[in-house]
N, C-alpha and C positions, 0 to 999 in steps of 0.2 A: 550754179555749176553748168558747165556746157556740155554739150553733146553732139553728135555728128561732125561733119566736117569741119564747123567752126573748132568744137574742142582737139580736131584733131588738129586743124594748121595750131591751133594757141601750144597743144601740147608739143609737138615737132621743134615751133620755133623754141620754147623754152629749153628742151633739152636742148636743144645747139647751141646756146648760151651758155648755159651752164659747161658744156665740152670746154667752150674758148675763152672761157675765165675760171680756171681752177681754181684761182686763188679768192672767186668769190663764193658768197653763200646768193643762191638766186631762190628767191620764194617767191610762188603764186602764189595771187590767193583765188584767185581764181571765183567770184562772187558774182561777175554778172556778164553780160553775151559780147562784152569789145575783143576784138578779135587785134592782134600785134601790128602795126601799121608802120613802123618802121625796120631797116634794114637791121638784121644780125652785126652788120658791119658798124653800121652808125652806132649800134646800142654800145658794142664792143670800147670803140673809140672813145665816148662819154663814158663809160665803166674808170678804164684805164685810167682816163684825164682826170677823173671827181672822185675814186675810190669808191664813192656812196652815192647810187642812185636812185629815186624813186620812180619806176616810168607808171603816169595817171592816165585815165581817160577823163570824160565829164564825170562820170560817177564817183570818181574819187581814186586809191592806189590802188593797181593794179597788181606789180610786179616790183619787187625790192631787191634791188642788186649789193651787198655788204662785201665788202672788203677786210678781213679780218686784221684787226688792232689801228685800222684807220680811223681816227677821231673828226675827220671834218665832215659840215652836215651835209644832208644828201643835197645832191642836186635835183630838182623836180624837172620829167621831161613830157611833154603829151606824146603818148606812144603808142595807146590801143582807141579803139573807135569801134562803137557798129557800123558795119559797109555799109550800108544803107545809107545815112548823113554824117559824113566827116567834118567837125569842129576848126578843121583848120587843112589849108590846102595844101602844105606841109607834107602830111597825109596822101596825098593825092594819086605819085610813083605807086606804092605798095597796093593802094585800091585796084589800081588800071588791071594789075597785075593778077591782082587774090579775084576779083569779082565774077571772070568766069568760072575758076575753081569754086567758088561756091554757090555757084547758079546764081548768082544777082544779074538781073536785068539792067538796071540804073542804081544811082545814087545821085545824090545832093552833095553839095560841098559848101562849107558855111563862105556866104559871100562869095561862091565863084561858079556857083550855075549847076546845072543839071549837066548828067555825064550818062551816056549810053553807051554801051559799047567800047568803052573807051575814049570816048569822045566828046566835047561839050556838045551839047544840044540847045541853041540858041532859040526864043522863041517865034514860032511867028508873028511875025508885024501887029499887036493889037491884039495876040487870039488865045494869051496861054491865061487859063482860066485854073485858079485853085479852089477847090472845096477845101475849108477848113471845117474839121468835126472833131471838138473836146467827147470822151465818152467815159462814162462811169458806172459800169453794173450795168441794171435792166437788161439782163440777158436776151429774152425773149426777145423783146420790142428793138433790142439791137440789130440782133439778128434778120428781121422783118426792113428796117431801115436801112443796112448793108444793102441786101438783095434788090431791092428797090432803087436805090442810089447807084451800084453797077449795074445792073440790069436797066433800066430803065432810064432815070437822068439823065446817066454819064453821055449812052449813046445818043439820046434824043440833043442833049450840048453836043455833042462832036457832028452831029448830021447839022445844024448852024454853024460850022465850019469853029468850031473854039478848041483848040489842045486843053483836053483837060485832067488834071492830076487830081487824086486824093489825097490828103492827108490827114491822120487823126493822132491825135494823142490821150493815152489810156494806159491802164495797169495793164498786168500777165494776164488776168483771166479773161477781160474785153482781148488783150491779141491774139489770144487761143482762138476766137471765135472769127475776129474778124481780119486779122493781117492778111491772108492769101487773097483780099477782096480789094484792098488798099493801095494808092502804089507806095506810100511811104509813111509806116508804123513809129510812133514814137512812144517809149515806156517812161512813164513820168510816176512820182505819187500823187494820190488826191489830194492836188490843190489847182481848181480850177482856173486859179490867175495863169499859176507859173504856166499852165497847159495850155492857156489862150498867149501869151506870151511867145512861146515855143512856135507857136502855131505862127506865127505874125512873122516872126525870125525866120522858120522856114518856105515861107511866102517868097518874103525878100530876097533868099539865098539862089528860089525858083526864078528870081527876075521876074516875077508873075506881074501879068499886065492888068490883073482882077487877080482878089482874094473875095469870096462868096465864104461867109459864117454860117454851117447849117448845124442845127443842136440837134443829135440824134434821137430825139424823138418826132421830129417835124416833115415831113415829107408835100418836100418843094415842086410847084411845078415849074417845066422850062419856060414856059412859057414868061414867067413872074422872074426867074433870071435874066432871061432876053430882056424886058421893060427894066429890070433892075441897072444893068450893063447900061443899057442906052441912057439911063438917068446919069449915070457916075459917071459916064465920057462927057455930056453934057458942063457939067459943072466940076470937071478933072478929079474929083476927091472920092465922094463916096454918094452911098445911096442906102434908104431902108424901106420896107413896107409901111403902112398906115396902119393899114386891115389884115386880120389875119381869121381863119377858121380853128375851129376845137373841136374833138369829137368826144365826149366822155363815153369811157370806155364801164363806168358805173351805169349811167343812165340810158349811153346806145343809142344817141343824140348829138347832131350837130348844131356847133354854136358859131354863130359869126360876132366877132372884136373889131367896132370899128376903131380902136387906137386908145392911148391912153389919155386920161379926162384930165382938164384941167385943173393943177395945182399938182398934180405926178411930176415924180422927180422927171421923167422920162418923155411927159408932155409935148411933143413937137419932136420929139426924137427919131421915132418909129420904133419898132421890133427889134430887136437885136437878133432873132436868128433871121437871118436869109437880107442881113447886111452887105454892100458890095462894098468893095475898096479897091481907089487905086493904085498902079504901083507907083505914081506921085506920092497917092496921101500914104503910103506904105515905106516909102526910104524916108518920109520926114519924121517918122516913128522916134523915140529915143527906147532906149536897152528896155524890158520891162513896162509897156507903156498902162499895164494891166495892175502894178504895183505887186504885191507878194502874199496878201493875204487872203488868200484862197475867197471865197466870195464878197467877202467884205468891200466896200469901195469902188468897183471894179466900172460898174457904171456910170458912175461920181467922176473917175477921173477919164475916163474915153468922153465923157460928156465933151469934160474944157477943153478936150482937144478939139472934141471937132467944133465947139463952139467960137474957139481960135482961128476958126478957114472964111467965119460972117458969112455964112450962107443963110438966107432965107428958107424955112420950109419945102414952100413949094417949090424948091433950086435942087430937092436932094429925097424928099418924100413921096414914094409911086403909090398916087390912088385910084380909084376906079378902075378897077384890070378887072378883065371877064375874071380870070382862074387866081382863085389864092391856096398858099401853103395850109396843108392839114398836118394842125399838132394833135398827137395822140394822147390823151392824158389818161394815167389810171392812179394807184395808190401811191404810185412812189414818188409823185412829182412835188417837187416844192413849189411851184406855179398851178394851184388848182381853178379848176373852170369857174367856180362858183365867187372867186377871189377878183373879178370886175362886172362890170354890167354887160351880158352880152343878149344874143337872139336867138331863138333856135331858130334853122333853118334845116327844111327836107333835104335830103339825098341826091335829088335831082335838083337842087339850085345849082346857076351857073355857075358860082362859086368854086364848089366842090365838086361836080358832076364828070369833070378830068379826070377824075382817078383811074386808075386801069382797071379792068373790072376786077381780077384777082388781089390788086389791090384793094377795092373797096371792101368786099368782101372779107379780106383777113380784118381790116379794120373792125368791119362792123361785128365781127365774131371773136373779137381781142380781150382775152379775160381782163377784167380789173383789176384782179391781186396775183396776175403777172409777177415773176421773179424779171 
């Protein structure tokens, strides 16, 4: 059900519909937040011409228009959208329009760019940088990684001159918490393909010149994106970490991973989170390059892709950097510390010793059975 301004443009348009087709039966069903993206007039015209219409969003029907004792089937039309990223540029008029009524700052448009003001906003030369972050639960440790990620990353990347966007994709209860932090929210269900998926679609739609994968329990330094970026321009595709830190939030102890061991599927790979990508190896993508079953495979097949670009390791792998990324691990993780060979190392190794201090701090005082 909607509420606020959205339910009220959805309720508005509907009744106006209904006014100028009597002769149909118009039913909401009104089940998830796409708000009507096409004109009263256009709906009207396809009414009349098809007797029987269904107007969809991505999530499915929408709005059923019937025509009493007409037998032909409906016509399907895409007609509602969340402002936020429109599916089709189709869409586009009615966004420019509705966006400052309902306080939207920007939107995305699938394949046709970012839009501010009404405006495209093209990126600058080499500099638009996307975080991508799948999120699932962990409340807490969400929360801590948000604040973090806008407070502290975002700016520390834009003072290196990079335009940089968020994007995450997550249920209702992850967007209760974190959407006002974000600049563009995506409601998915748990399945972690389709969300990395999603995520890669809307990279591409940004024309992002870098997609950066950071998993929200990981907290990156800029410094380890700057060497990342400079690696991926380097050899035009992408780029991963070797080494990475852990802190267990059980023991209250830092671990350093220098990479995964020989005979690991993942072997020569690097990290998967705080992966760059560029917008080369990002348009060569095809639909899904994640497959669809939510963690299953999903490594397997990113593998052959980039195994497909014959890049050597050391063409695309960043080691020896003073500062590496700290992942926070407590009970919920399906990746626990104890699950490779790692090291402890103190607090004050170079490694880790970036943290901001209120950053280390929460870390080091982060219960382990955290919701």
């Amino acid at each position: 059900m909607q509420t606020g301004a959205a339910g009220i443009v959805r309720g508005v348009w509907v009744q106006e519909l209904s006014r100028l087709l009597p002769k149909h039966e118009v039913q909401d069903f009104n089940l998830t937040g796409a708000i009507p993206l096409l004109s009263i007039a256009d709906v009207v015209e396809k009414a009349r011409k098809s007797k029987n219409v269904d107007l969809l969003s991505e999530s499915g029907l929408e709005v059923s228009i019937r025509e009493a004792q007409a037998k032909s089937p409906p016509s399907h039309v895409l007609g509602f959208s969340e402002l936020s990223v429109l599916p089709d540029i189709r869409l586009l008029p009615r966004a420019v329009e509705l966006a400052p009524v309902m306080g939207v700052e920007r939107f995305v448009v699938s394949g046709g760019g970012l839009y501010s003001g009404g405006h495209l906003v093209p990126p600058k030369e080499g500099k638009r940088l996307i975080i991508l972050t799948p999120v699932h639960q962990r409340v807490t440790l969400l929360k801590l990684f948000a604040k973090y990620t806008r407070e502290y990353l975002i700016p520390a990347l834009r003072w290196l001159d990079f335009e940089v966007l968020w994007v995450c994709a997550g249920g209702s209860e992850e967007r209760d918490i974190i959407e006002r932090l974000t600049d563009f929210y995506i409601e998915l269900p748990n399945n972690l393909a389709a969300k990395k998926n999603k995520l890669f679609e809307i990279a591409k739609d940004l024309h992002a010149d870098f997609a950066i994968c950071i998993d929200s329990d990981d907290f990156v330094p800029p410094s380890a994106v700057k060497h990342l970026i400079r690696k991926a321009e380097t050899n035009t595709f992408w780029s991963a970490l070797e080494a990475f830190t852990f802190f267990s939030a059980e023991k209250k102890e830092y671990h350093y991973f220098g990479g995964y061991p020989e005979g690991h599927d993942l072997h020569g790979q690097g990290l998967g989170s705080g992966r760059v990508y560029t917008r080369k190896f990002l348009t060569s993508l095809d639909d899904n390059p994640l497959g669809s079953e939510g963690n299953k495979g999903m490594d397997i097949r990113l593998r052959k892709t980039l195994e497909a670009l014959c890049l050597e390791p050391q063409e695309y792998l960043v080691s020896q950097i003073r500062e590496l990324p700290v992942g926070l691990k407590t009970n919920q993780n399906i990746w626990k510390v104890g699950q490779y060979a790692t090291s402890v190392i103190p607090a004050n190794d170079k490694t880790v010793s970036w943290l901001p201090e209120s950053l280390s701090e929460a870390i080091r005082t982060f219960p382990h059975n955290a919701d």
